[in-house]
N, C-alpha and C positions, 0 to 999 in steps of 0.2 A: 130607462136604464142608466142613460149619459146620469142623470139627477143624482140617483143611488150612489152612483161611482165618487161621483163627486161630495156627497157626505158621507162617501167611507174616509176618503182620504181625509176633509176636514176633522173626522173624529179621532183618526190617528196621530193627525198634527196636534191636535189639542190636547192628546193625552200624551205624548212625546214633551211637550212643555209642559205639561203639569207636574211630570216626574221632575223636571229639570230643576222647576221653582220649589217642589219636594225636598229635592236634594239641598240646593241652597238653605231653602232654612232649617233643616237640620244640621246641615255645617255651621248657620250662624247662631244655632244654641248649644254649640258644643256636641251636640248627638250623635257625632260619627265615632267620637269614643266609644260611647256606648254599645257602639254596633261591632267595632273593632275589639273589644270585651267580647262582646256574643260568640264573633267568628272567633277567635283564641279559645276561647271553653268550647265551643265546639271542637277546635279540633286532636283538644286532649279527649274528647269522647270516643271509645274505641268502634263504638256500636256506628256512630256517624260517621268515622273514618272510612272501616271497612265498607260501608255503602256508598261513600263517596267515590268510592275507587275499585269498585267491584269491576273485573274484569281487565283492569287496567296492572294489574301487579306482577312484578318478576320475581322467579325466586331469588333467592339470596343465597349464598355459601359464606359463612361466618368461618372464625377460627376456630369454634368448637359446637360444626356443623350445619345446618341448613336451617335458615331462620327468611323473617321478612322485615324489613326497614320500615319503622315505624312511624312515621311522616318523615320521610328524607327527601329535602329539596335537593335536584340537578341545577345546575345554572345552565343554560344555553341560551345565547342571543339570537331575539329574534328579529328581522326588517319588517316595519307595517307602514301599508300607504307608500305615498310615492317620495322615492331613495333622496329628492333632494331636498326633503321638508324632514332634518335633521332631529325636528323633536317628536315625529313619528316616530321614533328606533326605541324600542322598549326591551326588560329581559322578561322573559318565560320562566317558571319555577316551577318543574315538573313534580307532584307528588307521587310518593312511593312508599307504598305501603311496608313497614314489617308484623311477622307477628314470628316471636320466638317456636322453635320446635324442639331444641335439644339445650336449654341451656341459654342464657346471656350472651353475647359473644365477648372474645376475651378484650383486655377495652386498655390502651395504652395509653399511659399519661407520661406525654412527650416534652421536655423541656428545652426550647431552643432559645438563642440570641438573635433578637433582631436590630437590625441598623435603620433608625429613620434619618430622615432629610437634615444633613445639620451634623452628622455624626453620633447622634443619642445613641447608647446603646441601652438596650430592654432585657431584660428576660422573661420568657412567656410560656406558659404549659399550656400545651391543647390536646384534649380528651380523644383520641384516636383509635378506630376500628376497620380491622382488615374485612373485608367483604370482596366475592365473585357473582358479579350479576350474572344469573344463570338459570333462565328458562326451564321448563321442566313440564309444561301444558303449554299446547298452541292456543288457550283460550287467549283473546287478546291478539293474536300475531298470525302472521300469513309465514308458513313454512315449506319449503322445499329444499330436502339433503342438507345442507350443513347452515342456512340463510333461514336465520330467523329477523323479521321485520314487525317490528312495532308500525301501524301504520293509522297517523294520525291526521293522515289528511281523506280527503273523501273520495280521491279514484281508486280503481281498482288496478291490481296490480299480478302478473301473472312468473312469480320465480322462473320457473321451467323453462318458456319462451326467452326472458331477458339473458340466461345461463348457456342456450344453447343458439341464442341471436350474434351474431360477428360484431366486434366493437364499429362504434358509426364513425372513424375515422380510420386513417393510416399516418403515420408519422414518415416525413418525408425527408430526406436527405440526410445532412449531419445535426441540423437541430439550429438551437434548442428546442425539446419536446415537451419539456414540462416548468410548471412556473409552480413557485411555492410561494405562497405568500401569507400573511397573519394579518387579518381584519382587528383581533383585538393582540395586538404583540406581547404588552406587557405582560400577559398572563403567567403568573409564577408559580411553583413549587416549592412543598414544605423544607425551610431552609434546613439541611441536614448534613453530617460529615462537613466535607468541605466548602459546599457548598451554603455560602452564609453571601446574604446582599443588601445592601439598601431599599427599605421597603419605601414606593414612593405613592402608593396608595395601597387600599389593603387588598390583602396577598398579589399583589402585582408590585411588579418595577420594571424600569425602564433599562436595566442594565440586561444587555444585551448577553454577556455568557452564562444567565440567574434563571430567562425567563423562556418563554416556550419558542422563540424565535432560536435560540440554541439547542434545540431538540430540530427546530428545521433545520441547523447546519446538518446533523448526524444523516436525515432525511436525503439531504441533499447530495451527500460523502460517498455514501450508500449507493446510490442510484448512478451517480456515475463511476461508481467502482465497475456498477454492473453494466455499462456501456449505455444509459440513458443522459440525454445533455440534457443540464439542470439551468437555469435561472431562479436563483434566490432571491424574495426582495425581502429584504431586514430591515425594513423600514415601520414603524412603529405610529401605524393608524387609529389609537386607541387614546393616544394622549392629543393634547391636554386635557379630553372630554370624552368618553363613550359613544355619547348621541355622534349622529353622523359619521361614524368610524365603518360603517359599511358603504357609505356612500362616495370617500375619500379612496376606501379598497379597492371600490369599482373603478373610480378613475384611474387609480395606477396601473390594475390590469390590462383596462381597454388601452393606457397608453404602450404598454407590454406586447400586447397583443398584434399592436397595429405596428408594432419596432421588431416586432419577432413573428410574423405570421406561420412560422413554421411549429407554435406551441399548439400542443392539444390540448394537454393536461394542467387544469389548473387545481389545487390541492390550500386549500385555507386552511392553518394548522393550528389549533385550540387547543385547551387543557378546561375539563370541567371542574365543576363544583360542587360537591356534596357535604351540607350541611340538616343532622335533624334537628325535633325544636328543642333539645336539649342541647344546643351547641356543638354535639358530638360531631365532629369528621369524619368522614370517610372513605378512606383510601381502598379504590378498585383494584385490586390483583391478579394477576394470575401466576402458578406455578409452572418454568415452561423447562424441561430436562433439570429440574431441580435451582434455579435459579426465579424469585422474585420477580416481577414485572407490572408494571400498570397496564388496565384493561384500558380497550380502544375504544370506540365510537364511531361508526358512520351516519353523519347527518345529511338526510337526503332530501330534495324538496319537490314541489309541484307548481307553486307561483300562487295559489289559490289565494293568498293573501291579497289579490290586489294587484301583485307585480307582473307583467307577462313573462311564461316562461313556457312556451309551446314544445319543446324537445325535452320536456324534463325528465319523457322516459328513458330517453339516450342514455343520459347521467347513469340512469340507473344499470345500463350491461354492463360500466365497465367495475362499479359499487361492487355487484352479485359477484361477479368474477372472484373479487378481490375477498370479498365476505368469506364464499364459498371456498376458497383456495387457503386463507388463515385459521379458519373454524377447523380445516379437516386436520392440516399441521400442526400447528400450535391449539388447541383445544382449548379454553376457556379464556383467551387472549381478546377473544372479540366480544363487546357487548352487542342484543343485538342491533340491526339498520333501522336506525330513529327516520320516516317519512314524515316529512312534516308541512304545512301549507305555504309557511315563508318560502322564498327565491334563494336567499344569501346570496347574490351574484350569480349564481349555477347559469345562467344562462349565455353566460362570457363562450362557452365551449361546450360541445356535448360529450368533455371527458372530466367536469368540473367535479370534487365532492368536497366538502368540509369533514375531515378529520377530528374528533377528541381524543387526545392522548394523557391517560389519568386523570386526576384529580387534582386539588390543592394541596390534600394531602396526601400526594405522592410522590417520592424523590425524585429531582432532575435524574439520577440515574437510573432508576426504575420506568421513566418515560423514554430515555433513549436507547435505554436496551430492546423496549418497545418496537420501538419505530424503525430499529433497524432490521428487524423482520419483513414490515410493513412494504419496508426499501427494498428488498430483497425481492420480494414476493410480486409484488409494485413491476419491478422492472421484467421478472420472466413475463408476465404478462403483456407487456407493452412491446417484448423484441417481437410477440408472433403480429404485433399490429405495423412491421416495419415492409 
């Protein structure tokens, strides 16, 4: 038997290398074009699409009604492998399917100014469509009352229990309670109205009132209007390089952490990305008492990637709460709770979540009108945890 074993594993190493030396030389006659050709016409195929991603699709609400997003990439970063092997940290590019129902959707061709490095100034049209990512079948998703979860990692997960479970902390004294911080800070929005900035990579910059770290100030305003002590860090972990910008976030936290033990809440604040393969944009919305807004995101994790993250279902009472409590208010505000195998840090506190607030193409003001609901909402929940 020992024998057996031992030329199973030999045949597995051997063909584990043969793929490897595969690979190589089809990269060294050029052949990966070829292949990358393949996958590209493949994924204008609509018949390969829709099986690609069966079961995995949300609907969609268009401006001229309910359709499906036709390979539209999400940006969301993801942590792989262990946090201080910097060139581990890769992005995820979530596909999502459309297939039209009523029509095209109405499709805006937006022309803005932009500023690079140096003072250039550009002018630039981007192909823009309003869209509400909005469920319609639990096929795909784990639902209870108002908590719809995309759930793409492999435990299982019980709404009901986590909605009517006590948050796993208490917040003690005068604080601070919550720590806000931005793993990728530069992340910016469609430069619009007044809001025009220096772009210092694309669609990011490093200017501080342009990019999503100014949507944490509103976050932050918010929260202590409503009687929670805030620490903000506006510190900007994403330049000069991406890689490692999670593993940078984590050291500030734990230094946060270990200077403020009195924090529960740590809240990582993003802006996504929606790009299909036509270049088109696409700004999430919702209409909330007749007033525009960018849809939100909660990204939740379980550590499966590799990272340890043993309480990662904590995270998740105080996510559902907050799902659950914006979904019933505000109504098409929330997309739904992305569960995903990455950590992102979550592990710092078992009141951790990563927030997406819009898109790239959605206005800084469409995002902080956002978030101050989020602030709102955010805080009645956290005084019953006092």
């Amino acid at each position: 038997m020992k024998g057996k074993k031992n030329n199973f594993f030999i045949i597995v190493i051997f063909a584990v290398v043969s793929v490897c030396v595969m690979v190589r030389v089809l990269s060294y006659f050029g052949a990966e074009e070829k292949i990358m050709k393949y996958m590209s016409e493949l994924s204008e195929n609509e018949s390969f699409v829709k099986y690609a991603v069966a079961g995995q699709t949300p609907l969609v609400e268009g401006d001229t009604g309910k359709f499906f997003l036709n390979m539209a990439f999400s940006e969301t970063a993801v942590d792989v492998g262990d946090e201080d092997e910097a060139e581990n940290e890769v992005y995820e590019e979530t596909v999502v399917e459309i297939e039209v129902e009523s029509g095209q959707p109405e499709r805006e061709e937006l022309t803005v100014w932009e500023y690079t490095i140096g003072g250039e100034k550009t002018e630039k049209t981007y192909p823009i469509e309003n869209i509400t990512i909005k469920p319609v079948t639990s096929k795909g998703y784990v639902v209870y009352e108002n908590v719809w979860v995309k759930n793409d990692s492999t435990k299982g997960i019980d709404i009901k229990w986590l909605l009517n479970s006590k948050l796993p902390f208490k917040l003690v004294g005068d604080g601070p309670h919550v720590l806000i911080i931005h793993t990728h800070g530069s992340e910016s929005y469609l430069p619009q109205g007044r809001d025009f900035y220096t772009l210092t990579d694309v669609e990011r910059t490093e200017d501080k009132r342009y990019n999503v770290i100014s949507v944490g100030d509103e976050l932050e305003n918010v929260l202590k209007e409503n009687g929670i002590s805030v620490i903000h860090d506006r510190n900007i972990y994403d330049s000069p390089s991406y890689n490692g910008s999670y593993t940078r976030a984590l050291d500030a936290i734990g230094k946060t952490l270990k200077a403020n033990p009195t924090i529960k809440v740590v809240i990582d604040l993003h802006r996504d990305a929606m790009t299909n393969a036509d270049g088109v944009k696409y700004r999430t919305v919702a209409n909330v008492n007749g007033k525009q807004m960018a849809q939100m995101m909660l990204v939740m994790s379980t550590g499966e990637s590799g990272l340890p993250h043993p309480d990662w279902a904590e995270n998740l009472k105080l996510a559902v709460k907050l799902q659950n409590v914006m979904s019933e208010k505000y109504p098409g505000i929330m997309r739904p709770v992305n569960l995903r195998k990455e950590r992102f840090n979550m592990h710092a506190t078992t009141g951790s979540m990563l927030v997406e607030v819009g898109t790239s193409a959605n206005s800084l003001s469409e995002a902080k009108e956002s978030v101050k609901l989020l602030g709102k909402e955010l805080a009645e929940i956290l005084k019953k945890a006092k």
